[in-house]
N, C-alpha and C positions, 0 to 999 in steps of 0.2 A: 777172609780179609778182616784183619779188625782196623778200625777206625777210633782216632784217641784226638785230644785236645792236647795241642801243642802252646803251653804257655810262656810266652817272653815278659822277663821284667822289663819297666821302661822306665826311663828319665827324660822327663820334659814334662811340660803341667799345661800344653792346652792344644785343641786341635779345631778347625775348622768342624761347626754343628755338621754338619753334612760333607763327611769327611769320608765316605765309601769308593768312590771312584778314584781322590787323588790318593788316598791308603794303598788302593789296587796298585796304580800307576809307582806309586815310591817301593815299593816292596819287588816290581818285575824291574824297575830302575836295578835294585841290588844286586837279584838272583832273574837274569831274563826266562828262564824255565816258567817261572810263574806265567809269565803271560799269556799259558795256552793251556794250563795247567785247571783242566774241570774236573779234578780229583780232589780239591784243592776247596777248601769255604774259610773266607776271613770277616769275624766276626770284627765291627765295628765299637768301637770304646764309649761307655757311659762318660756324659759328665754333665757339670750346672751352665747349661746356656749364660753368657753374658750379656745378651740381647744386642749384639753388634756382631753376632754372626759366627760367634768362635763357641767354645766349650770351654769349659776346665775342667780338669784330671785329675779326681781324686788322686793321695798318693800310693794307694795300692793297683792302680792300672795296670793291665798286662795287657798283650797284643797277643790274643788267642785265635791258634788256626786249627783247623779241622782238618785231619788229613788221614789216610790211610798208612798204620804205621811203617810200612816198607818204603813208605816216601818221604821220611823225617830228615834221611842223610842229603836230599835234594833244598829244603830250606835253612839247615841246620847251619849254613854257610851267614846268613841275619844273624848271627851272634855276636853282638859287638859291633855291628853296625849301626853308621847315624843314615838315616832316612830322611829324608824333607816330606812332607807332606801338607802343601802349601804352602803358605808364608810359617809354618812350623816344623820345628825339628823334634825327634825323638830318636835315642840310642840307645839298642834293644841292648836287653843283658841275655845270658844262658839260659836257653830254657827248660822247660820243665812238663815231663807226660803227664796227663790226667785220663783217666780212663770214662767213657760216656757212663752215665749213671741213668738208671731207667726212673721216671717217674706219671704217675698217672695222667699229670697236666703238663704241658708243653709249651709254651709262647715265643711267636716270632716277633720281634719289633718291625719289622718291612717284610712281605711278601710281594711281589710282583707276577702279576701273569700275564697271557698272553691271551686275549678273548674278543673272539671273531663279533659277538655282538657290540663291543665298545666303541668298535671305530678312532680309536686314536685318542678318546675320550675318557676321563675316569670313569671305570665302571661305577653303577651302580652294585650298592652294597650288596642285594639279593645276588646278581648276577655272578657279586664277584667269590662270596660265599659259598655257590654253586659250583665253581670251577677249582675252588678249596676243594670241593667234595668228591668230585670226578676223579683229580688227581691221588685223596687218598683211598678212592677205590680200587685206580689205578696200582696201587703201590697193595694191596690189601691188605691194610690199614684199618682195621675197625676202633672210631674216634670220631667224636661230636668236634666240626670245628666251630666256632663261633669270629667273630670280631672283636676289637679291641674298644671299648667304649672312650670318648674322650671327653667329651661333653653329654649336658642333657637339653643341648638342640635338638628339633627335630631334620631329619633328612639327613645327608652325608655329614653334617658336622656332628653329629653326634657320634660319629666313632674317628677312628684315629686313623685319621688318613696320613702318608709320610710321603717324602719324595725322595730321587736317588738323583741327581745332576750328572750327566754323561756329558762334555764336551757341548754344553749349553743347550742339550736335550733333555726334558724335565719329564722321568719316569715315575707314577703315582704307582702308590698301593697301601695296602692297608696291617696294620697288627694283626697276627692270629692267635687264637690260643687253641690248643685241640685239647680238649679231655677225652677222661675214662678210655684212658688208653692200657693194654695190656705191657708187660715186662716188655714182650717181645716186640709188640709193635712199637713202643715208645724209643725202643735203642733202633728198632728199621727206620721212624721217622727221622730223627736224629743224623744217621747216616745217609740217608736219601733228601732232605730237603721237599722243598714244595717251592715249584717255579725257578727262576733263572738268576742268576747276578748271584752268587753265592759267594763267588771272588770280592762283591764289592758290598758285603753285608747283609745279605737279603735270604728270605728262604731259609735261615740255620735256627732252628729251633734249638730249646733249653728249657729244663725244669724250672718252671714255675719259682721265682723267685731267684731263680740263677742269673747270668750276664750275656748279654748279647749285643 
């Protein structure tokens, strides 16, 4: 199976900051395949926070999805569609394959896991670190994960914690980065993910300095 980045140009210049869930929601709106579709990772769009809760979109934006290439004729149908995604519009152009590129370092902006010692609670950073680690042993995955630093607070504020809004259910978690990763583990993590929500931006990792 190979696995490729599916790239859409876009037009429109801003999106709700925490734009993963309704992204999901306007994209199964077009093509309802999506909505059941765990083959399927939609990386979320960089932009500069305006501080009233939206983003702006640089204008090289693309809406990149992650998918298995035999699955492309299933979304290829978002071509030229307008999407709502909140109080914001965006109308995808043609897209474009790119193929996963292997690199030593890897960074997630949001992971999310699922860990029986949290209790419904953010985890604590060791803990949730630990469950980073499980998962890519699980995968065998030889790769140092680390956290994403955000401040130099001490305790939780000192790394980059993020959330994912689900129908007014407020899901935490944190940045990852994995290094010293080999060719071939770095294109398995890539393809495999770490934790859930992949559909609404979470879990897809990217070479260091790439877009997520």
């Amino acid at each position: 199976m190979t696995v490729v980045e599916l790239d859409f140009g876009i037009s429109g210049s801003s999106l709700p900051a925490d734009h993963g869930y309704p992204l999901f929601s306007a994209l199964s709106e077009s093509v309802p395949e999506i909505h059941e579709a765990d083959w399927l990772g939609i990386h979320t769009l960089p932009g500069v926070r305006d501080g009233h809760g939206s983003i702006t979109l640089p204008s090289s934006s693309k809406l990149r999805l992650r998918l298995p290439m035999e699955k492309i004729p299933i979304v290829y149908p978002l071509a030229g569609k307008k999407i709502c995604v909140g109080d914001y519009t965006l109308r995808l152009g043609i897209p474009q394959i790119r193929l996963l590129a292997p690199a030593q370092t890897l960074w997630s902006r949001l992971v999310v896991l699922k860990l029986a010692d949290s209790k419904g609670q953010t985890a604590e950073p060791e803990s949730f670190l630990a469950g980073v680690q499980r998962q890519l042993e699980a995968l065998s995955i030889a790769g140092k994960p680390s956290l994403e630093k955000a401040t130099q607070k001490p305790g939780l504020d000192a790394f980059a914690r993020r959330v994912l809004r689900i129908k007014g259910v407020t899901i935490t978690g944190y940045g990852i980065y994995v290094s010293g990763l080999s060719d071939e583990d770095s294109l398995k993590l890539q393809i495999a993910g770490i934790g859930g929500r992949r559909r609404m931006g979470c879990g897809l990792f990217v070479p260091v300095g790439g877009q997520s």
